[in-house]
mmCIF file of the N, C-alpha and C atoms, coordinates in Angstrom:
data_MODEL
# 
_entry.id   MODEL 
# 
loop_
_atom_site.group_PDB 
_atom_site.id 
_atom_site.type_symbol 
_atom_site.label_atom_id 
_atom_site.label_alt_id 
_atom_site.label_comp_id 
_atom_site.label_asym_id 
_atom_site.label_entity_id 
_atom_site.label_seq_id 
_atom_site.pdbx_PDB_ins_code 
_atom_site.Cartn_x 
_atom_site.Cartn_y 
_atom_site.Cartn_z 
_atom_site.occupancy 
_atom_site.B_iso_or_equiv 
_atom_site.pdbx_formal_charge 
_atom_site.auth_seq_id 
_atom_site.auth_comp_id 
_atom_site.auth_asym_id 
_atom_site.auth_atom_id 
_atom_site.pdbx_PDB_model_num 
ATOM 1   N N  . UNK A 1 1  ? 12.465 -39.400 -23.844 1.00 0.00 ? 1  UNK A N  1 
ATOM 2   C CA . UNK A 1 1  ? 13.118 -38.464 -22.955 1.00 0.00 ? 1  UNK A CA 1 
ATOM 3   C C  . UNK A 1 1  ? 12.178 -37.291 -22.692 1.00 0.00 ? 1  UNK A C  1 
ATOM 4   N N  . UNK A 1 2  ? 12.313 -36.947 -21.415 1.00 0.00 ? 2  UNK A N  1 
ATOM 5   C CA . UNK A 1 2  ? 11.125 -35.819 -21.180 1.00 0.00 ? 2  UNK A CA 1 
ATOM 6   C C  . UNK A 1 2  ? 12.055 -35.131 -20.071 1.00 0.00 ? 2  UNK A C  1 
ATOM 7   N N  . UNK A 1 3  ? 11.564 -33.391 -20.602 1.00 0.00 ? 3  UNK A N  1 
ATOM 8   C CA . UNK A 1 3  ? 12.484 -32.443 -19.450 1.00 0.00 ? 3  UNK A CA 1 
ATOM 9   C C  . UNK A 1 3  ? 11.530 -31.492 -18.449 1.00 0.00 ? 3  UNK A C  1 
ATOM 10  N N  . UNK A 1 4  ? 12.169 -30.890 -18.032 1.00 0.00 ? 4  UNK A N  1 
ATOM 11  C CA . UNK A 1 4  ? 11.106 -30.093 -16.970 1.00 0.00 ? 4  UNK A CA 1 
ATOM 12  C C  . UNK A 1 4  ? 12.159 -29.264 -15.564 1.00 0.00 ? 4  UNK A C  1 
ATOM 13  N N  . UNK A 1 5  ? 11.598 -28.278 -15.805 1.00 0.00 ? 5  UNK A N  1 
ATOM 14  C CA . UNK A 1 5  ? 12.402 -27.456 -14.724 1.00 0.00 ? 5  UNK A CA 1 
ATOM 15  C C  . UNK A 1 5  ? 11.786 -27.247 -13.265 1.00 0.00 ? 5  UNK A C  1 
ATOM 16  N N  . UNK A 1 6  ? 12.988 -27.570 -12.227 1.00 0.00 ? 6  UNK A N  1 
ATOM 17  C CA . UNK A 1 6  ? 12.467 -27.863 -11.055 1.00 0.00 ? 6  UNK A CA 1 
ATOM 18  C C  . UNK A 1 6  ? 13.428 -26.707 -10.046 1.00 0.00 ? 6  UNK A C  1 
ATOM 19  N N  . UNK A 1 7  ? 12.591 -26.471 -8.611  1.00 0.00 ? 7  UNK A N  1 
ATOM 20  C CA . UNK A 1 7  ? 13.264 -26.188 -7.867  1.00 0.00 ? 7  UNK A CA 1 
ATOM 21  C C  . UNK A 1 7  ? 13.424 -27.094 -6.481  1.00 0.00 ? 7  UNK A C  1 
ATOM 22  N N  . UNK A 1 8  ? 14.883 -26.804 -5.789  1.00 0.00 ? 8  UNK A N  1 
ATOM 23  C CA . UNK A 1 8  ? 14.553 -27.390 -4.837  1.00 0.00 ? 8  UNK A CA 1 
ATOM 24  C C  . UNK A 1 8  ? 15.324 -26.239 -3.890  1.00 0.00 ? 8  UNK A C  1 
ATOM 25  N N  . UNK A 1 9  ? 14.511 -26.235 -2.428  1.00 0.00 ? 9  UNK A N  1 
ATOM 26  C CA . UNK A 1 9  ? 14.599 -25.262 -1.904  1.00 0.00 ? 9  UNK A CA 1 
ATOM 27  C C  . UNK A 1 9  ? 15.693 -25.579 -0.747  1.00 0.00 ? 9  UNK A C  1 
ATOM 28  N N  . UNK A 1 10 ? 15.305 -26.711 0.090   1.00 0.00 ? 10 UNK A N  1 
ATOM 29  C CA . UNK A 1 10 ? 16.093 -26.945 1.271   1.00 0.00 ? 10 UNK A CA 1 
ATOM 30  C C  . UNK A 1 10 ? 16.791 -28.725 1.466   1.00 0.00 ? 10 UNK A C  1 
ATOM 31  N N  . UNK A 1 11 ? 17.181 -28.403 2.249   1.00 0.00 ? 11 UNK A N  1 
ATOM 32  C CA . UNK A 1 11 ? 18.019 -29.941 2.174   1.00 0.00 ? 11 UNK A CA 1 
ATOM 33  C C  . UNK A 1 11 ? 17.107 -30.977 2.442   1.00 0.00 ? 11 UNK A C  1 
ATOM 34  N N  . UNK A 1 12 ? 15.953 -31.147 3.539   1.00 0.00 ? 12 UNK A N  1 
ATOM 35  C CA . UNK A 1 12 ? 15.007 -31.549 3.219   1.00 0.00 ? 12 UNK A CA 1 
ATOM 36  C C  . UNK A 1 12 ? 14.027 -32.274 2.249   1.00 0.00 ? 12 UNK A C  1 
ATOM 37  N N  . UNK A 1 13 ? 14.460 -31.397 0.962   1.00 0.00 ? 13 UNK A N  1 
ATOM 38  C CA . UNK A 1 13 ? 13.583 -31.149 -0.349  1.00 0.00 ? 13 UNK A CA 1 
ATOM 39  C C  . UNK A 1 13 ? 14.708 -31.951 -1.063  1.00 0.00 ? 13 UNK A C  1 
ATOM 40  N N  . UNK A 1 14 ? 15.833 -31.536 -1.133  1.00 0.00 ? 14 UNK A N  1 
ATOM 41  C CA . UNK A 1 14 ? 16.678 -32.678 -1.610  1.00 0.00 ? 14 UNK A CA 1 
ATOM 42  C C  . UNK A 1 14 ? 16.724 -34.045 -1.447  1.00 0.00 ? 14 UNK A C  1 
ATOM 43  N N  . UNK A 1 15 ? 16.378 -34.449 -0.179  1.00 0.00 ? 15 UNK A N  1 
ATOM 44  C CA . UNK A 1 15 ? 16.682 -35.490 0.534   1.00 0.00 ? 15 UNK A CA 1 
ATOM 45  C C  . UNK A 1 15 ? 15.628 -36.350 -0.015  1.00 0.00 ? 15 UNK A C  1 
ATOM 46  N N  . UNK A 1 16 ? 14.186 -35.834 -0.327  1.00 0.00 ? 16 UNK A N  1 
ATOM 47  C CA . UNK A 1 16 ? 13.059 -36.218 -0.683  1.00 0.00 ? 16 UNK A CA 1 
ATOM 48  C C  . UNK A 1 16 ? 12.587 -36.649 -2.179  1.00 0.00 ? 16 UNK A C  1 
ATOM 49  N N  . UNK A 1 17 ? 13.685 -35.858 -3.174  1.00 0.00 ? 17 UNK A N  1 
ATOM 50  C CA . UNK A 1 17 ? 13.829 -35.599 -4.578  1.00 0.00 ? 17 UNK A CA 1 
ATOM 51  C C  . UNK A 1 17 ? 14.391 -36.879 -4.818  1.00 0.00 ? 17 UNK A C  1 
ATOM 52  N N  . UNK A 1 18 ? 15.331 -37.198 -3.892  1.00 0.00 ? 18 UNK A N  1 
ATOM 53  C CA . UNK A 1 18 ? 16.638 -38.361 -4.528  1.00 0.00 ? 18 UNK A CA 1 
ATOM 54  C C  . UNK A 1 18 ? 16.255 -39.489 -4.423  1.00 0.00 ? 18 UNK A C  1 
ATOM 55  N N  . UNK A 1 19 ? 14.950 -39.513 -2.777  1.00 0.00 ? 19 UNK A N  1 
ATOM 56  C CA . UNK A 1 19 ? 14.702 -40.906 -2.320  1.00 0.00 ? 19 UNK A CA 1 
ATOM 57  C C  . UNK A 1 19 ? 13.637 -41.350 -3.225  1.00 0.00 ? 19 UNK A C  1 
ATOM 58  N N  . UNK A 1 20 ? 12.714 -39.872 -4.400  1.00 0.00 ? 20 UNK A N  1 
ATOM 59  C CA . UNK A 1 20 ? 11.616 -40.262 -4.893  1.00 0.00 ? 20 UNK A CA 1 
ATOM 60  C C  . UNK A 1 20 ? 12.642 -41.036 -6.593  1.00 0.00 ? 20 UNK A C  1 
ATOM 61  N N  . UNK A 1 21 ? 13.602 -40.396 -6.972  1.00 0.00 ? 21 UNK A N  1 
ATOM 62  C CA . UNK A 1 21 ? 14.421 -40.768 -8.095  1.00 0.00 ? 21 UNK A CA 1 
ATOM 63  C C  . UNK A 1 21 ? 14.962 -42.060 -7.904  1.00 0.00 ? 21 UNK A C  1 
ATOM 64  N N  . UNK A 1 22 ? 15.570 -42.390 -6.968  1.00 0.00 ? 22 UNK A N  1 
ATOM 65  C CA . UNK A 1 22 ? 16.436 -43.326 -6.508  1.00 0.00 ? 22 UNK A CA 1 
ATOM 66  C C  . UNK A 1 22 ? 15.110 -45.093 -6.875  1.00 0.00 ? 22 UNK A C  1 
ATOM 67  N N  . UNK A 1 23 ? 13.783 -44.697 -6.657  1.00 0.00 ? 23 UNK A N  1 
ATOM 68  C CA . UNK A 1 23 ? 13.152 -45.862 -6.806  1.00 0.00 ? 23 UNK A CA 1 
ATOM 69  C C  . UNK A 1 23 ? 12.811 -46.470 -8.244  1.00 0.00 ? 23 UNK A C  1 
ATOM 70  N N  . UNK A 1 24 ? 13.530 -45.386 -9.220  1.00 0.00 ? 24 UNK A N  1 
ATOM 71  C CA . UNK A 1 24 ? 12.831 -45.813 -10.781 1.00 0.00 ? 24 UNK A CA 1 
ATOM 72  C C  . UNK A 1 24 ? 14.573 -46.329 -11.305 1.00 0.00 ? 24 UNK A C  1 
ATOM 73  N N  . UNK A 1 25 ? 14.402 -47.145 -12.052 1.00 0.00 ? 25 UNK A N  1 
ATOM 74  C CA . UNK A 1 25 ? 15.414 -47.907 -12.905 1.00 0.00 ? 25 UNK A CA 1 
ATOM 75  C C  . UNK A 1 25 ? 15.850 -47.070 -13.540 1.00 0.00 ? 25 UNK A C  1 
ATOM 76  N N  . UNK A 1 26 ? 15.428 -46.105 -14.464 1.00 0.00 ? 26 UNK A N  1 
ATOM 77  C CA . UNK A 1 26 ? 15.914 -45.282 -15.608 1.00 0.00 ? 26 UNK A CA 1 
ATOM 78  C C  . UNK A 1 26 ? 16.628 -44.051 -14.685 1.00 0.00 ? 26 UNK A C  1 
ATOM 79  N N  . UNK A 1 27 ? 17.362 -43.370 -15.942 1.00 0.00 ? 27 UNK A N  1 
ATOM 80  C CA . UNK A 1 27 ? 18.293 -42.483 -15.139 1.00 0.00 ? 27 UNK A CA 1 
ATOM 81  C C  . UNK A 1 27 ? 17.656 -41.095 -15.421 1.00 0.00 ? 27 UNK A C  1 
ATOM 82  N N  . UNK A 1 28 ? 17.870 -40.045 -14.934 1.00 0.00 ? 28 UNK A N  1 
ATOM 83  C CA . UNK A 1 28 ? 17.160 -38.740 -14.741 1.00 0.00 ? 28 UNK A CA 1 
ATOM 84  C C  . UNK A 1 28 ? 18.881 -37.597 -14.325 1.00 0.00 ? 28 UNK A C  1 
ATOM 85  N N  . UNK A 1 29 ? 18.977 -36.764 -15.182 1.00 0.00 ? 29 UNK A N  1 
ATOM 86  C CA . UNK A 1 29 ? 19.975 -35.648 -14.906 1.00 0.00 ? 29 UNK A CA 1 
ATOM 87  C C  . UNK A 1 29 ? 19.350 -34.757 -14.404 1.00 0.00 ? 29 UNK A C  1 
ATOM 88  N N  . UNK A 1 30 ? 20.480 -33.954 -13.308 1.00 0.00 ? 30 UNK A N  1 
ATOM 89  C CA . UNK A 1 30 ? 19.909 -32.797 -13.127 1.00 0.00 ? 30 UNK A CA 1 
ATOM 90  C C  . UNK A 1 30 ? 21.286 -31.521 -13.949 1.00 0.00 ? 30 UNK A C  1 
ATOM 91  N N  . UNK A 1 31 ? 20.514 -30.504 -15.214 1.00 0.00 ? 31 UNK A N  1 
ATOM 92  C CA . UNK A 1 31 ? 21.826 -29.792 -15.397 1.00 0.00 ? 31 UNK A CA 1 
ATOM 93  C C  . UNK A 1 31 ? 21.585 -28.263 -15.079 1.00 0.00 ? 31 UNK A C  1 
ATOM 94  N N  . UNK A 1 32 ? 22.381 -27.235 -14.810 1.00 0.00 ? 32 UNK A N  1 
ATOM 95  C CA . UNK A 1 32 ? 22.383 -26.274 -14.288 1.00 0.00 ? 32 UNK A CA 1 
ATOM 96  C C  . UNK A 1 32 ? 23.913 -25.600 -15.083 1.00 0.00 ? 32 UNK A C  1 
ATOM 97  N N  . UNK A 1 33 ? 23.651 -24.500 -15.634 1.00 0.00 ? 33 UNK A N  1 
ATOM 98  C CA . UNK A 1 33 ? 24.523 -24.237 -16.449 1.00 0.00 ? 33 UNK A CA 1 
ATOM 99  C C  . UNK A 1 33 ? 25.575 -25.214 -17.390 1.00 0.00 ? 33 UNK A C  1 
ATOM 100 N N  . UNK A 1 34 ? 26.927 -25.139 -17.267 1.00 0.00 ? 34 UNK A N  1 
ATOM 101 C CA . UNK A 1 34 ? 27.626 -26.052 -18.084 1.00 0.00 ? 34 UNK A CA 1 
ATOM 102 C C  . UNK A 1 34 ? 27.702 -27.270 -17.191 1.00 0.00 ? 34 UNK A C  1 
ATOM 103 N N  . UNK A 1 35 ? 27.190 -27.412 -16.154 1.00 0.00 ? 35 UNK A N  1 
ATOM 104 C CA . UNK A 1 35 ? 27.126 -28.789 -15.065 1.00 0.00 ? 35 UNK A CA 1 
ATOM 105 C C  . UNK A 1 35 ? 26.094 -29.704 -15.465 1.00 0.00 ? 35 UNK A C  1 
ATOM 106 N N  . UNK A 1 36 ? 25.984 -31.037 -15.259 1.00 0.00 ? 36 UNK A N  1 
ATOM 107 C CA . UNK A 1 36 ? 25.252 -31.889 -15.612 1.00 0.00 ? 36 UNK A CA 1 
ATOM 108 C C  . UNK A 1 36 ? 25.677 -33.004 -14.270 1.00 0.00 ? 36 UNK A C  1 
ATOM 109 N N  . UNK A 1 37 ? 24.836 -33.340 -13.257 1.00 0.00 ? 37 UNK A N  1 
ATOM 110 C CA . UNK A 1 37 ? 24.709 -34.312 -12.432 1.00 0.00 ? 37 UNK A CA 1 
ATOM 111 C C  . UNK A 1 37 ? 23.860 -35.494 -12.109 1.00 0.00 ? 37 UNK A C  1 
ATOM 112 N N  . UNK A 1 38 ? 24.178 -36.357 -11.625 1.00 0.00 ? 38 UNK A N  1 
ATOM 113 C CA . UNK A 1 38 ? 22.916 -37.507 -11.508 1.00 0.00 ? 38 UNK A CA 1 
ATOM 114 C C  . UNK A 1 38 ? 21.858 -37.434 -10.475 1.00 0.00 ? 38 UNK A C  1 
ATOM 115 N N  . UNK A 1 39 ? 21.134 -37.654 -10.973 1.00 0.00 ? 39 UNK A N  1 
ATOM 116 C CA . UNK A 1 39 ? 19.751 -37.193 -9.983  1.00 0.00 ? 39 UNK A CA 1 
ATOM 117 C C  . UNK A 1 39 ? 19.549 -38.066 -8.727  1.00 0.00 ? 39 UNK A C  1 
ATOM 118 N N  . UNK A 1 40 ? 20.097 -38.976 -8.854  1.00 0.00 ? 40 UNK A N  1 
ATOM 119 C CA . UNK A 1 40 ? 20.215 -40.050 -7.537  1.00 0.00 ? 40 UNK A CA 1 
ATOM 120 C C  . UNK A 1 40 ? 21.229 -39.585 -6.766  1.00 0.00 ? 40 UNK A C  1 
ATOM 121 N N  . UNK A 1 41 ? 21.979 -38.809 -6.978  1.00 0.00 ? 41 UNK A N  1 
ATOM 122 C CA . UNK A 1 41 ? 23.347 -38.376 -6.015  1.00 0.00 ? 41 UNK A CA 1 
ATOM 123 C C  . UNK A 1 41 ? 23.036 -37.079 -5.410  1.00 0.00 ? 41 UNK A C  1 
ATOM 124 N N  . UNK A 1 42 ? 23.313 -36.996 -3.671  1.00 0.00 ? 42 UNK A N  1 
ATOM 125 C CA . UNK A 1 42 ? 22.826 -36.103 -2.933  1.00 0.00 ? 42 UNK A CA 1 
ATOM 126 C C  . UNK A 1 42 ? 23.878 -35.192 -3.438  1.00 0.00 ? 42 UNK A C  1 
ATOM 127 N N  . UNK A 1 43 ? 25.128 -35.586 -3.147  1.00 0.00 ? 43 UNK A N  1 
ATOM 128 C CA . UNK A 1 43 ? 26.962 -34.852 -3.400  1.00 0.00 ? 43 UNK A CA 1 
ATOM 129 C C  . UNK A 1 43 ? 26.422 -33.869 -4.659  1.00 0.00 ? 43 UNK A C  1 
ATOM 130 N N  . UNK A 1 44 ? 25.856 -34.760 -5.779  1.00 0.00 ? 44 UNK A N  1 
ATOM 131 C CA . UNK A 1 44 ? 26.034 -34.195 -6.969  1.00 0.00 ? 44 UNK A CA 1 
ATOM 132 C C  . UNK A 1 44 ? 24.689 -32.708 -6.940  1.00 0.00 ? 44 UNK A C  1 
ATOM 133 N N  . UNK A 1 45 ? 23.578 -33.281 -6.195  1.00 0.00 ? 45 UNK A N  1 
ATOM 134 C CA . UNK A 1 45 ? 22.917 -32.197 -6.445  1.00 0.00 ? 45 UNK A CA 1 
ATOM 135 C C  . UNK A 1 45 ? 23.331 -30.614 -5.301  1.00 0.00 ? 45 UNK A C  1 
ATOM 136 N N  . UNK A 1 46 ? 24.017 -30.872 -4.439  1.00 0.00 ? 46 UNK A N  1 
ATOM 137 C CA . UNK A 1 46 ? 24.267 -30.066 -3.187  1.00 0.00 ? 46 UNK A CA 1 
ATOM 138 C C  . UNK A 1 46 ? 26.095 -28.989 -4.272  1.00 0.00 ? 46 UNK A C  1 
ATOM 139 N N  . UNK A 1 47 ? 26.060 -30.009 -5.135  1.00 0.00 ? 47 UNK A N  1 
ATOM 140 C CA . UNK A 1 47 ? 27.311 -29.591 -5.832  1.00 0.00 ? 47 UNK A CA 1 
ATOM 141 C C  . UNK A 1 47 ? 26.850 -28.333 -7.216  1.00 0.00 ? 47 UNK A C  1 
ATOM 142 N N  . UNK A 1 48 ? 25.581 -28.174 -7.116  1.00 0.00 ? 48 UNK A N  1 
ATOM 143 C CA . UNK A 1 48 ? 24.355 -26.946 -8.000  1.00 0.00 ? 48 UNK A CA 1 
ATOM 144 C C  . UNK A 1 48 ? 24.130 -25.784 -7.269  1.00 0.00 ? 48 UNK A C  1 
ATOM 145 N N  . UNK A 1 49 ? 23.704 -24.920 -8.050  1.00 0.00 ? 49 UNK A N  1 
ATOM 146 C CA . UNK A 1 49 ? 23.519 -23.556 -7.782  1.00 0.00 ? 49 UNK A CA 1 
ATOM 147 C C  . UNK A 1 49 ? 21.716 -24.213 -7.088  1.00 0.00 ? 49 UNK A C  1 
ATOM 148 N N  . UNK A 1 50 ? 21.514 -24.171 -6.497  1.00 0.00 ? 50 UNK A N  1 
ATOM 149 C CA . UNK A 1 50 ? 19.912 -24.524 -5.610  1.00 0.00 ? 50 UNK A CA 1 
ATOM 150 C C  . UNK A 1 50 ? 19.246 -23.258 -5.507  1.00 0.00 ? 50 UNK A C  1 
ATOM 151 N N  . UNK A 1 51 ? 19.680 -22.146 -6.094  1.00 0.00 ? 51 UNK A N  1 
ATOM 152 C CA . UNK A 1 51 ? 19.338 -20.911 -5.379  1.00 0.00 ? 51 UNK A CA 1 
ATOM 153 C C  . UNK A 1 51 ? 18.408 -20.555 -7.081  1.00 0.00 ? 51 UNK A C  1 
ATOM 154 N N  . UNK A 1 52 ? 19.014 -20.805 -8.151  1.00 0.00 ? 52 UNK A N  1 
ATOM 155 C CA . UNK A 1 52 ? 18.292 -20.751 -9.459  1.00 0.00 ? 52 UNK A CA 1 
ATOM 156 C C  . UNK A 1 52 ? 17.296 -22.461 -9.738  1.00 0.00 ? 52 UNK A C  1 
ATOM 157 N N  . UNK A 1 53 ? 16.493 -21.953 -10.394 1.00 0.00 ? 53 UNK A N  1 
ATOM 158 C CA . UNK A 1 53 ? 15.908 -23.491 -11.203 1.00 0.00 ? 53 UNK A CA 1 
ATOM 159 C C  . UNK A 1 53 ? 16.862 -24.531 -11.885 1.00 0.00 ? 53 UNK A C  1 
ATOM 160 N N  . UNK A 1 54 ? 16.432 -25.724 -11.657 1.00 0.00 ? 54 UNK A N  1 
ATOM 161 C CA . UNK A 1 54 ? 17.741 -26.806 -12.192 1.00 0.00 ? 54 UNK A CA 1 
ATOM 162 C C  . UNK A 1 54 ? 16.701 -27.901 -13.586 1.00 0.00 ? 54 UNK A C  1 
ATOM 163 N N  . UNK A 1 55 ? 17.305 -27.780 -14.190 1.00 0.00 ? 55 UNK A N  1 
ATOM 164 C CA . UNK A 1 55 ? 16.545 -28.545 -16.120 1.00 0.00 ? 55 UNK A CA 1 
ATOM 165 C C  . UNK A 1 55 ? 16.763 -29.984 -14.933 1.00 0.00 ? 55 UNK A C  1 
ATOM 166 N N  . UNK A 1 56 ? 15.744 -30.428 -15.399 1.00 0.00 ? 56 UNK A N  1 
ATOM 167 C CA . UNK A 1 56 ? 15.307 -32.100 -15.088 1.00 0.00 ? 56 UNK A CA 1 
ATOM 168 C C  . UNK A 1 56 ? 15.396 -32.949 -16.607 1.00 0.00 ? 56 UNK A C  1 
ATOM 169 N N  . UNK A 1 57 ? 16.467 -33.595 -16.950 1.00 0.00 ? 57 UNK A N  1 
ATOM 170 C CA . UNK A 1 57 ? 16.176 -34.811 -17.710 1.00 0.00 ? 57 UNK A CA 1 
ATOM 171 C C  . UNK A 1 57 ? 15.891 -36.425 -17.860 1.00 0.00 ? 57 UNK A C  1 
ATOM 172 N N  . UNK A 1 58 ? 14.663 -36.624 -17.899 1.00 0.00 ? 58 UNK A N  1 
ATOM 173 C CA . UNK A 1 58 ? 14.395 -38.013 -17.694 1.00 0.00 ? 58 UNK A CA 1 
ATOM 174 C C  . UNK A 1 58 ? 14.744 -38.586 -18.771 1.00 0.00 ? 58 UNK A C  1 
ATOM 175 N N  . UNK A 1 59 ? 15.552 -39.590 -18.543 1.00 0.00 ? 59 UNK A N  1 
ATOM 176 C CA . UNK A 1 59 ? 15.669 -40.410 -19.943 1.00 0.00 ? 59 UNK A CA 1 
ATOM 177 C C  . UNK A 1 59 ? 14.991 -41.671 -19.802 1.00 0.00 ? 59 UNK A C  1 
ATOM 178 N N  . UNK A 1 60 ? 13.473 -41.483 -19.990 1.00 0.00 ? 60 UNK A N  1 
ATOM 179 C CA . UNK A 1 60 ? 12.964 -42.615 -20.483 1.00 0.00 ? 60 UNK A CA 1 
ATOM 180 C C  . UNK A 1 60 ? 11.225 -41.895 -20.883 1.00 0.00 ? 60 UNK A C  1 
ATOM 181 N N  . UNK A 1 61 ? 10.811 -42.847 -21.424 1.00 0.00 ? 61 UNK A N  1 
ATOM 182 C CA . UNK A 1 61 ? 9.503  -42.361 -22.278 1.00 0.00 ? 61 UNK A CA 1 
ATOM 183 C C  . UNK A 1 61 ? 8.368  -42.620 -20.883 1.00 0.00 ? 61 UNK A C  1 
ATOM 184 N N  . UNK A 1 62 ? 8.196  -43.902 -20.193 1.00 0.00 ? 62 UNK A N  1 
ATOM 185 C CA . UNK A 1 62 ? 7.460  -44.193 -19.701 1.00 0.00 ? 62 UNK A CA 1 
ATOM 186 C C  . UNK A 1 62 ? 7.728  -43.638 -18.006 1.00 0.00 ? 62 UNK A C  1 
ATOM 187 N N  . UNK A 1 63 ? 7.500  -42.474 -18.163 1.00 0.00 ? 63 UNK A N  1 
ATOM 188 C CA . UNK A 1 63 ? 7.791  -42.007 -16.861 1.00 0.00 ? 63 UNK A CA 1 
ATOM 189 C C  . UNK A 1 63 ? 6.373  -41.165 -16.264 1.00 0.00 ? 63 UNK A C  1 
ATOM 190 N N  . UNK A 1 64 ? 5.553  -40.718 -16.412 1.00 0.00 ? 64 UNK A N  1 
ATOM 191 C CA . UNK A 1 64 ? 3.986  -40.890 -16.026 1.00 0.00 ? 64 UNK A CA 1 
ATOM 192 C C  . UNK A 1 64 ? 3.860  -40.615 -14.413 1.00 0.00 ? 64 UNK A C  1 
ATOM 193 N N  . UNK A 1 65 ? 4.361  -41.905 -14.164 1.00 0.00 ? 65 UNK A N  1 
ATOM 194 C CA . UNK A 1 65 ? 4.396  -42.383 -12.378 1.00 0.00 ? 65 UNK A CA 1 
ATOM 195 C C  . UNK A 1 65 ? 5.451  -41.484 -11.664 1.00 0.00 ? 65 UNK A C  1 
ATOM 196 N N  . UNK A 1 66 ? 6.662  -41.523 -12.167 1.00 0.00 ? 66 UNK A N  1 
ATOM 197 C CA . UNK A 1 66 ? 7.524  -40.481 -11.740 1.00 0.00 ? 66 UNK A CA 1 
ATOM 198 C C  . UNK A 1 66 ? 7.270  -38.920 -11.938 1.00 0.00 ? 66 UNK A C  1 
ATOM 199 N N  . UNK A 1 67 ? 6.851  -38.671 -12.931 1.00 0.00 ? 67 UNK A N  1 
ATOM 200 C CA . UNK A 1 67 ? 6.346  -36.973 -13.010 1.00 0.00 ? 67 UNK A CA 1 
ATOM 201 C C  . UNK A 1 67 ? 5.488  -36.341 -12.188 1.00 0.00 ? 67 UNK A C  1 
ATOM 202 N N  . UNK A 1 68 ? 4.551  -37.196 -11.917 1.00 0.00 ? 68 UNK A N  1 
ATOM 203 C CA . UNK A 1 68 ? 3.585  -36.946 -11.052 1.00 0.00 ? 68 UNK A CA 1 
ATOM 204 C C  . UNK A 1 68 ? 3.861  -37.165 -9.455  1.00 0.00 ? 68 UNK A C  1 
ATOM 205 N N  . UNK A 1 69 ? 4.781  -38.001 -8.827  1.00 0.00 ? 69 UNK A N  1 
ATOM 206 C CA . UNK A 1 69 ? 5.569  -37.980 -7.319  1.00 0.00 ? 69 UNK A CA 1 
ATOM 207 C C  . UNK A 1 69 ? 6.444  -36.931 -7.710  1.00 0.00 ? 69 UNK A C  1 
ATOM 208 N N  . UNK A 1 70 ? 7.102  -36.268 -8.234  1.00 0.00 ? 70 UNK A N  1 
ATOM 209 C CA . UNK A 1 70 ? 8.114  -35.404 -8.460  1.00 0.00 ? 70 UNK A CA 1 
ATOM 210 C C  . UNK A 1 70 ? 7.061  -33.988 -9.130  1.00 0.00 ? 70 UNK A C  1 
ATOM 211 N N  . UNK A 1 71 ? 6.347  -33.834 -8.976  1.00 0.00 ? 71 UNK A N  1 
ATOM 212 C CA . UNK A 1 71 ? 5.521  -32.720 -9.468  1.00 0.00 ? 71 UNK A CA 1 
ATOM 213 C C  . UNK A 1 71 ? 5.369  -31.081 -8.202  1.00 0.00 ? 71 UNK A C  1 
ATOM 214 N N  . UNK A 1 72 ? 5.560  -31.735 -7.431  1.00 0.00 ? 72 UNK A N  1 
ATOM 215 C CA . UNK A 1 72 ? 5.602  -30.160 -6.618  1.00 0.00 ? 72 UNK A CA 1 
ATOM 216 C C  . UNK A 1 72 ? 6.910  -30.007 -7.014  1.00 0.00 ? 72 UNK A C  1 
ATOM 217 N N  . UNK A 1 73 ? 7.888  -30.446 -7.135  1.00 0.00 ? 73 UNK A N  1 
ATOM 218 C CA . UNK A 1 73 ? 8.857  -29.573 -7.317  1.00 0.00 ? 73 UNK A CA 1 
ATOM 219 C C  . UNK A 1 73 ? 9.368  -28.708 -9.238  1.00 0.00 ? 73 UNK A C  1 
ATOM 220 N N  . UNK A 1 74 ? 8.232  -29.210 -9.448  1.00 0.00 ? 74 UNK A N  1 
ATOM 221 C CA . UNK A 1 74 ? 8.627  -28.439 -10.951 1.00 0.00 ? 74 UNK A CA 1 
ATOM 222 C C  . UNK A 1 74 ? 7.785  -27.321 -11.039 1.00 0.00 ? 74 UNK A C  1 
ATOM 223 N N  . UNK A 1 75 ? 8.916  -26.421 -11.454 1.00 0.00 ? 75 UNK A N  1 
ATOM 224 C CA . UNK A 1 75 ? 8.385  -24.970 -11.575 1.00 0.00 ? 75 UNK A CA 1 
ATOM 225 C C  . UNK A 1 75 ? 8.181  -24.676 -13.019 1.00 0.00 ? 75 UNK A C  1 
ATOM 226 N N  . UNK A 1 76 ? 7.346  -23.614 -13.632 1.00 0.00 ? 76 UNK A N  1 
ATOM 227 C CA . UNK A 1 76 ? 7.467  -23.068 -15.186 1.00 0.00 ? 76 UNK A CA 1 
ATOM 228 C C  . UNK A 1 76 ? 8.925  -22.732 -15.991 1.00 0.00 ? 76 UNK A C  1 
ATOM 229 N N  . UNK A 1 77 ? 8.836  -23.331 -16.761 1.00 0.00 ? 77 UNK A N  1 
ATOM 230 C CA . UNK A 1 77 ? 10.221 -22.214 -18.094 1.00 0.00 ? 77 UNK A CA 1 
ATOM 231 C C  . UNK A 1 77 ? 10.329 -21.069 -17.797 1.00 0.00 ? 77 UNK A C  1 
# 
C-alpha cells in the first residue's frame, strides 16, 4: 500500500485522474477528512472538498507505472 497527497484543480483534471485510475486492476481511495471515496468514481470524487489536498491510497505494492502517470497531480505533505 502506498499513499500520497494530490490535488485536483478542475473538472478536466478529474476527468483525467479517473480515466488514468480506471486502467489499473487494483483499487486506489481517495480520503478527505472523515470521507473516504473510490478513485474510479467521478460522483464520488466531485462529492470532496477539491478546493483542499485529497490523501491518495493505493492499495497495491506494485504500482511504479501508476505513480508516475498520476504524478503531476501529487502535491507535498
Amino acid at each position: 500500500m502506498k499513499t500520497a497527497y494530490i490535488k485536483i484543480d478542475s473538472i478536466a483534471d478529474v476527468k483525467d485522474f479517473v480515466t488514468i485510475v480506471s486502467k489499473y486492476d487494483f483499487d486506489v481511495d481517495l480520503e478527505s477528512g472523515r470521507y473516504a471515496v473510490d478513485a474510479k468514481s467521478i460522483m464520488g470524487i466531485f462529492s470532496l472538498d477539491l478546493s483542499k489536498k485529497i490523501k491518495m491510497v493505493v492499495r497495491s505494492e506494485d504500482c511504479e507505472d501508476f505513480m508516475k502517470e498520476v504524478s503531476r497531480f501529487i502535491v507535498e505533505e
